[in-house]
Structure formats: structure tokens, C-alpha cells
C-alpha positions as semicolon CSV with decimal commas, in nm:
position;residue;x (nm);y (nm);z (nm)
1;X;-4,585;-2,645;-3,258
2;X;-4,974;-2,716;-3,337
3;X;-5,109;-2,417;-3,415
4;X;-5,543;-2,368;-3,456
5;X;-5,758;-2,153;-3,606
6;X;-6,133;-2,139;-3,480
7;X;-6,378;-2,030;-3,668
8;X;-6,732;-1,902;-3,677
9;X;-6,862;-2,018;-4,027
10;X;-6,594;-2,306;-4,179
11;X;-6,424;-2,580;-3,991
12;X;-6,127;-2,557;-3,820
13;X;-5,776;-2,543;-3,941
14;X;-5,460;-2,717;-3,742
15;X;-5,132;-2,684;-3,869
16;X;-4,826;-2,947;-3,722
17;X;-4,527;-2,768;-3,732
18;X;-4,176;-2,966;-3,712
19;X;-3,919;-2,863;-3,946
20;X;-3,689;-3,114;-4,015
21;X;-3,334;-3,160;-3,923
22;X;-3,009;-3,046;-4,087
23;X;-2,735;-3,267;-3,905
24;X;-2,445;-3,029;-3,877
25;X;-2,607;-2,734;-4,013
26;X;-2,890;-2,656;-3,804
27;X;-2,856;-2,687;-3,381
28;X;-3,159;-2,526;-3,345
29;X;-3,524;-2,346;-3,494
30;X;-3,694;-2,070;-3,357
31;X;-4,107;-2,080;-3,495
32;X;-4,295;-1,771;-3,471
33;X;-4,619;-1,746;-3,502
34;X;-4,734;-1,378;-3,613
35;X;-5,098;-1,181;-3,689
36;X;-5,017;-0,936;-3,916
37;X;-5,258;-0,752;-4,133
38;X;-5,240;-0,959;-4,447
39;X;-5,304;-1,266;-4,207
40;X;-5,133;-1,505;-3,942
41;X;-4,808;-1,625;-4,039
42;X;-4,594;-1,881;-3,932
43;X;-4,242;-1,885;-3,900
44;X;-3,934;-2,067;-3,893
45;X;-3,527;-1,956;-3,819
46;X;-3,249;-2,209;-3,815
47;X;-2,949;-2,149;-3,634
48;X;-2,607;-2,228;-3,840
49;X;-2,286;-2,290;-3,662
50;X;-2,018;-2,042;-3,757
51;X;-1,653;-2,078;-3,775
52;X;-1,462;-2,054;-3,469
53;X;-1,127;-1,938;-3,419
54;X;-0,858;-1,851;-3,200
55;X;-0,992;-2,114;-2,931
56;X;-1,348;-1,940;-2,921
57;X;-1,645;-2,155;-2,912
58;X;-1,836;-2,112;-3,246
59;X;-2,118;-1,881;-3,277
60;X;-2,446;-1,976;-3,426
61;X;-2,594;-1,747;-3,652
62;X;-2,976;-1,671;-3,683
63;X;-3,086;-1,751;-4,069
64;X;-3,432;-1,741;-4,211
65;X;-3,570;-2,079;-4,279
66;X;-3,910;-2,051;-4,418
67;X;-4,256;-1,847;-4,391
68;X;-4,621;-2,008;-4,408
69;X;-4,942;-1,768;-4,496
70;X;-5,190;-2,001;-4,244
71;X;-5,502;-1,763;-4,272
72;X;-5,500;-1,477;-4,532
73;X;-5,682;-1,176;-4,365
74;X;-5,984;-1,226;-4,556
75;X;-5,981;-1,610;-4,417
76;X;-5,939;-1,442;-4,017
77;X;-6,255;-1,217;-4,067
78;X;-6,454;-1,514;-3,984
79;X;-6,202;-1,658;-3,757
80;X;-6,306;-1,647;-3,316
81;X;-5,904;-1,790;-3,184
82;X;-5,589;-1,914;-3,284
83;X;-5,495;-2,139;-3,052
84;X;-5,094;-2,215;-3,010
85;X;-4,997;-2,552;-2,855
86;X;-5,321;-2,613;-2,680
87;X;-5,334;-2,207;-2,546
88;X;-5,477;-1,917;-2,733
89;X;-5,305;-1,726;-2,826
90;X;-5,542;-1,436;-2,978
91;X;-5,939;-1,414;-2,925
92;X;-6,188;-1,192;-3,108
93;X;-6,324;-0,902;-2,890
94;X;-6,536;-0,669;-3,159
95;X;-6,335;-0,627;-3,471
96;X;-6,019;-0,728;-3,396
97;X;-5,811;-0,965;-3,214
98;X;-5,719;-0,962;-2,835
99;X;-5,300;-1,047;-2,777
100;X;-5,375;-1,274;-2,474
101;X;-5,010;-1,312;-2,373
102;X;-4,998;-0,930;-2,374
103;X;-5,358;-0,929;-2,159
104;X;-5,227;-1,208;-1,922
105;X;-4,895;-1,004;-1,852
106;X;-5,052;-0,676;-1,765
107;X;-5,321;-0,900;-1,578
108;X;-5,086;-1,044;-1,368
109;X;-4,852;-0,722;-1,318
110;X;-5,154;-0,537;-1,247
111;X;-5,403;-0,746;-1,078
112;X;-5,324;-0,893;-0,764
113;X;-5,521;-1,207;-0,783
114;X;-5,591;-1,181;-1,156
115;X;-5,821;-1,437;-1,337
116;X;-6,267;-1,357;-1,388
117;X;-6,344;-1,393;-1,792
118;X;-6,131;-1,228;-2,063
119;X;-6,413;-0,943;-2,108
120;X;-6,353;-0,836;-1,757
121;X;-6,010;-0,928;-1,785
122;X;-5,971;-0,662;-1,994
123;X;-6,209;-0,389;-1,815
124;X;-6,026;-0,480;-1,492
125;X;-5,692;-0,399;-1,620
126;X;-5,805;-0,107;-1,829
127;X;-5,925;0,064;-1,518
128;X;-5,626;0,002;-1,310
129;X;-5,394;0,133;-1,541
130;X;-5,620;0,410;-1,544
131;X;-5,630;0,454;-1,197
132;X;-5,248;0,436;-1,145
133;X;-5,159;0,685;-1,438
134;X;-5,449;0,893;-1,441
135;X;-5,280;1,101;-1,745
136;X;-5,229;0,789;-1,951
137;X;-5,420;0,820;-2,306
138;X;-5,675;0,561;-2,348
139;X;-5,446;0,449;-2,677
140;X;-5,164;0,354;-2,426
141;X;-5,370;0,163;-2,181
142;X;-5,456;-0,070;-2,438
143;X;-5,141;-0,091;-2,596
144;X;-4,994;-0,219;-2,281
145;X;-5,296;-0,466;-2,291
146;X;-5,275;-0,584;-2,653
147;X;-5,610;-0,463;-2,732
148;X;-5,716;-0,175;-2,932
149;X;-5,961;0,162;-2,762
150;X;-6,262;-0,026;-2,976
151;X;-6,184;-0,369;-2,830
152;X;-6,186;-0,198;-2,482
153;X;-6,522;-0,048;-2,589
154;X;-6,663;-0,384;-2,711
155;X;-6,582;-0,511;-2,397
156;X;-6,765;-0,270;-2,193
157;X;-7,043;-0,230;-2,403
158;X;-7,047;-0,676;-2,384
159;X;-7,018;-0,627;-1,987
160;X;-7,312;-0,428;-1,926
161;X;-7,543;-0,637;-2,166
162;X;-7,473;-0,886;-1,930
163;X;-7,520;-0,652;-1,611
164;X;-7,161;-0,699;-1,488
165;X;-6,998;-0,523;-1,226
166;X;-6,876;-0,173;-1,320
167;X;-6,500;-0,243;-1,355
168;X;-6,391;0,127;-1,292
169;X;-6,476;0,065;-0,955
170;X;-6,251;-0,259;-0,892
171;X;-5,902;-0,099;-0,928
């Protein structure tokens, strides 16, 4: 895993993650990579064969392996992406950091042909959420989106200081 760390004001940080082997021990790792508020972490589970018995295949039991502080939260203030393999993973909208995995999955459950930038990515969504549960709190709708209500409201207020379409009406 190669995971990036953009930033506005300090180069760039890449981390190469391959955790070594364990013969016997170890069949396989799981690496996370996690933004939590004391930073973005990464990860790493090994998977240690069990016993088996009785003719059973052995299980493999989940053990964790190791944990890397990549970007302290002070260090992500000034950070724009983390990139994840060549993807990004999150983006700065306003304050805070846009989940685009989450953001691309209610895009595509929710938007037929999906795609336009992130900003109206996000406004498209929002409103078509809206639209089909007009009850839903404004807290939920971005929840399901990854973003927070003042990342929604960055994004509109970014959208019409560029005179974009008025998103409401798309859904």
C-alpha cells in the first residue's frame, strides 16, 4: 500500500507499506488506513493459523500487528488529500475532510450517471437524498455521504462563487 499526504504549505509525505513475512505464522495482513481525530493512522493485522482438530481445516485468527501515527492532527490541518494507492481517499472541503469512498457509493447508488466535480458531487447527492426522504435531517444526508452539514455548506457556498447550477434542482 503507498499511501500520500498532500499538502498546502510542506512537501508531500508517501509512506510504502509492506510488512514482511512470517513463514508459517502469518497467511495473510489486512492494512487499514484510518483518519481519526488525533491524525491518520495506518494499520496492520496478521492472520495466525490456529490448531485444527477433529479433521477441520484450521482457522486463522485475526491478531494486531502494528499501528503507524502518519500525520498527527496538527500535521493534517495543512494537509488538501491523502491519497491511497494512486486514489484519494479523503479531500478537504472547508474544515474537514470529505470520505470519497463514502461520496462515490452514495454517488453511484443515487445518481444515475454520476460523475461532474466532487463539489457538485456532493450538492448533487445531498439534494437527492433530500428529495427522496424529504424528512431526512440534514445530519443524516451527510452521514450517508461522508461529509459533515458544514462541508455540505462549503460546498454550496464554493458552487455559487463559481455560478454553478443550483443542485436542488437536479435530483
Amino acid at each position: 500500500m503507498i499511501v500520500e499526504i498532500v499538502y498546502r504549505d510542506r512537501p508531500h509525505s508517501v509512506f510504502e507499506v509492506q510488512p514482511p513475512g512470517h513463514a508459517d505464522a502469518c497467511i495473510a495482513t489486512e492494512t487499514r488506513l484510518s483518519l481519526e481525530p488525533d491524525g491518520l493512522w495506518i494499520e496492520a493485522d496478521r492472520y495466525e493459523m490456529g490448531a485444527a482438530g477433529d479433521g477441520a481445516a484450521p482457522v486463522a485468527v485475526r491478531r494486531r500487528w502494528w499501528r503507524l501515527l502518519a500525520a498527527s492532527a496538527e500535521e493534517l490541518s495543512s494537509a488538501e488529500a491523502v491519497i491511497r494507492d494512486g486514489r484519494t481517499a479523503w479531500w478537504r472541503l472547508g474544515d474537514g475532510f470529505v470520505d470519497d469512498r463514502l461520496l462515490e457509493a452514495a454517488d453511484r447508488k443515487w445518481l444515475e450517471h454520476g460523475g461532474g466535480s466532487a463539489i457538485g458531487r456532493v450538492l448533487k447527492v445531498d439534494a437527492l437524498l433530500e428529495r427522496a426522504n424529504p424528512s431526512a435531517p440534514l445530519e443524516e444526508r451527510c452521514a450517508a455521504m461522508g461529509v459533515t452539514p458544514e462541508m455540505r455548506d462549503a460546498a454550496a457556498l464554493a458552487a455559487e462563487a463559481l455560478g454553478e447550477e443550483d443542485y436542488e434542482d437536479l435530483a
